[in-house]
N, C-alpha and C positions, 0 to 999 in steps of 0.2 A: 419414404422412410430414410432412404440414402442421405436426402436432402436437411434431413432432420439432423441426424446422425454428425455431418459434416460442420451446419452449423453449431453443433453443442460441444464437441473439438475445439473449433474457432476460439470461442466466444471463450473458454475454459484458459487458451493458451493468450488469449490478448488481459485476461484476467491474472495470469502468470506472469507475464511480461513487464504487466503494471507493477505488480508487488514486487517483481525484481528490480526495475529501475525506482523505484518510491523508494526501497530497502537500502541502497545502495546510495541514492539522493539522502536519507536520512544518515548515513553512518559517516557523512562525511561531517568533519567540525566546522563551526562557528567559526568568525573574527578573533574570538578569546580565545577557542582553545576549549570551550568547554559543551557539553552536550547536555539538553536540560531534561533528558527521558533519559531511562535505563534502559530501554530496549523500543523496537520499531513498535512493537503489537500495542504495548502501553498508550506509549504517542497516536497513534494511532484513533484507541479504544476512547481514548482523553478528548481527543480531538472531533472527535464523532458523538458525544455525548454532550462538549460544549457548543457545537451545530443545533444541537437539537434545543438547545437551553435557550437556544438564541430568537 
């Protein structure tokens, strides 16, 4: 159970980690100057549905 417990922690915080370094990779600008999403979740949602299109 210990062993359960530990890995659902884990798995939770490298899932944390991701979206904070993605979030961070996202907020930064282009060459122009310009950002083509309003927000990370958008980009994101957009980007996972045109995956799927695909």
């Amino acid at each position: 159970m210990e062993i359960l417990i530990k890995g659902i922690v884990f798995l939770l915080l490298g899932f944390g980690l991701r979206y904070w370094i993605n979030r961070r990779k996202f907020n930064r600008r282009n060459v122009a100057g310009l950002e083509g999403f309003s927000n990370y979740e958008k980009a994101t949602f957009i980007n996972f549905i045109e995956r799927i299109g695909k």
